[in-house]
Structure formats: C-alpha cells, structure tokens
C-alpha positions in Angstrom: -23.7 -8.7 6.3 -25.8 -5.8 4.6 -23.8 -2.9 6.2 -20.2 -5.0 4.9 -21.3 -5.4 1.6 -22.7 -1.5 1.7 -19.0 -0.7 3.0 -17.6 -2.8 0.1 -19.5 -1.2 -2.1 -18.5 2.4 -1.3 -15.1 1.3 -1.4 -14.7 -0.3 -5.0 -16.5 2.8 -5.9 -13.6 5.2 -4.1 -11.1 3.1 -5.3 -12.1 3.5 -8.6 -12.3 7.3 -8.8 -9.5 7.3 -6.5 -7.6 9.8 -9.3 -9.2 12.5 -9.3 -8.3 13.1 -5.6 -4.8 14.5 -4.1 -3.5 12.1 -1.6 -3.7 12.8 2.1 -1.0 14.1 4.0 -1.9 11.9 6.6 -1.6 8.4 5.0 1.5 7.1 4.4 3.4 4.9 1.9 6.5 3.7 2.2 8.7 1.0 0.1 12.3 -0.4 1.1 14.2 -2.6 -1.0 17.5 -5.3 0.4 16.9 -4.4 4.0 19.4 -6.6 5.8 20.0 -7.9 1.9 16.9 -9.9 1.4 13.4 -7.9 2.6 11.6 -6.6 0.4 8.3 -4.6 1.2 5.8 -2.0 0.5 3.2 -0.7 2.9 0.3 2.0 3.1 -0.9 2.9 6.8 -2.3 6.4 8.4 0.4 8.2 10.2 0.2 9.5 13.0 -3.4 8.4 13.8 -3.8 4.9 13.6 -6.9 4.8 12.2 -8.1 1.9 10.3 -9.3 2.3 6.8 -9.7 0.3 3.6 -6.8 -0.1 1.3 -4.1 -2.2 -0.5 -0.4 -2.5 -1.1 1.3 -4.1 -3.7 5.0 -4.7 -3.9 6.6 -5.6 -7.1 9.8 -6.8 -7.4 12.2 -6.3 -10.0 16.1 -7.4 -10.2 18.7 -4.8 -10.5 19.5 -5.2 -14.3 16.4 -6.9 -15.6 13.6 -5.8 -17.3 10.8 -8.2 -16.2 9.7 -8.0 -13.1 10.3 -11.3 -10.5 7.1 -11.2 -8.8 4.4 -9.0 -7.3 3.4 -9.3 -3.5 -0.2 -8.1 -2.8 -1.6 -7.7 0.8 -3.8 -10.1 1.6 -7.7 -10.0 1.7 -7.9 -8.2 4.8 -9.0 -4.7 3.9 -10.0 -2.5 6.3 -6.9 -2.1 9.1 -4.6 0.8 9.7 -1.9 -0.9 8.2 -1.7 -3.1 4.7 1.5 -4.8 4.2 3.1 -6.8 1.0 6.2 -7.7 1.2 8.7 -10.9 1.9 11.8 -12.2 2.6 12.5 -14.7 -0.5 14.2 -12.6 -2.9 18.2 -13.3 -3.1 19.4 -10.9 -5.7 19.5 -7.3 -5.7 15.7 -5.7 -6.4 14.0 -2.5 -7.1 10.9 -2.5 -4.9 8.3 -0.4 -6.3 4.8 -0.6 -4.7 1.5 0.6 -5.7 -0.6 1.7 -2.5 -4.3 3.0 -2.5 -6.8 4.0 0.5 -10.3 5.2 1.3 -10.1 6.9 4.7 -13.9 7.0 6.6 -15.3 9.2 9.1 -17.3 6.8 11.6 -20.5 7.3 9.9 -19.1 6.1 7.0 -18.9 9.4 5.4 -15.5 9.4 2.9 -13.2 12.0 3.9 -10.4 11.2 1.9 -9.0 8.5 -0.9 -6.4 7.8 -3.1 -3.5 6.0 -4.7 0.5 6.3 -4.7 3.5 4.9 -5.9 7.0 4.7 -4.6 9.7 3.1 -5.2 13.6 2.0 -4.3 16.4 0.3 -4.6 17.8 0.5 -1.0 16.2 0.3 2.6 14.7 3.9 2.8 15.3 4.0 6.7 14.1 7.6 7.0 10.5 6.5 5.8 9.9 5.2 9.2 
C-alpha cells in the first residue's frame, strides 16, 4: 500500500508540472469522432511499446453547430495501463470529439522518464491515427 501511494504521489506531482515538458514521441493520442455514425472516443496509449504507465483521457463531446458541449467521457479510475480509453457509443447527432490526454511514463525503478499532456481533436473518424 506504501509503494502505491508513493507511486500516486509522484504521479499527481508529474501531472501537475506536466507543461513544462515536450510530449514524447512515443506516446500517442488519438480522437475520432461518428465512426460508423455514432462512436465517439479519445485515447492516450504508448506506441509501439506497450508499456504501461499512468495517465488519463478525456473525451468531450460537442454537436456540430452548438456551442455547449453534450458531455465529457473520462477514463475510468484505472490509471496505470498502456492504454486509457474514454469514449462511447450514445451520441446520435453529429459531434466534434476533442480529447484532453496526459501521461507519466516510468522507468522500472520508478525513475520518470517522460510526462505530459495533449489535445486533439475531430469531427470525423481519423482512420490514419491507428
């Protein structure tokens, strides 16, 4: 319990300097919007590795047209996984996606080798972000 809360810890603390960093070219982020007309989704993972790490996504939703957003999607409470994943299928107009993504990357003694935060967005199904 002592080493997960140390491992919190260090990660509110990254994520809160997380600015000050460039991102890494090696974790990706990624948002498609009306895939198949009604998925919606943002997601932050490390590419090609694998590796897990601790981060967040959050997808907001916004229809075409409006200036309020719908809703926001966060990824849920799990935090330390190669991929984190908010999205869903429950939106039946036309959205802009737009999704807020930020990671602490950690050597296996814990060390930080990398963190920080990045936003895409889209309004259609951004297949070459595979």
């Amino acid at each position: 319990m002592k080493k997960e809360n140390s491992k919190l810890l260090a990660w509110s603390a990254a994520f809160l300097a997380c600015t000050s960093l460039p991102a890494a070219a090696d974790i990706g982020t990624l948002s498609r919007a009306n895939c198949l007309g009604f998925i919606n989704e943002s997601v932050t993972y490390d590419r090609p590795q694998l590796r897990d790490f601790y981060g967040a996504a959050v997808s907001d939703h916004q229809p075409l047209g409006e200036l309020i957003s719908r809703h926001m999607v966060r990824s849920p409470g799990q935090l330390f996984s190669w991929r984190h994943y908010a999205g869903d299928t429950n939106d039946s107009e036309v959205m802009k996606v737009t999704g807020h993504h930020s990671w602490s990357l950690m050597d296996e003694n814990f060390n930080l080798i990398d963190y920080g935060t990045r936003e895409t967005s889209t309004v259609d199904c951004s297949l070459t972000e595979w």
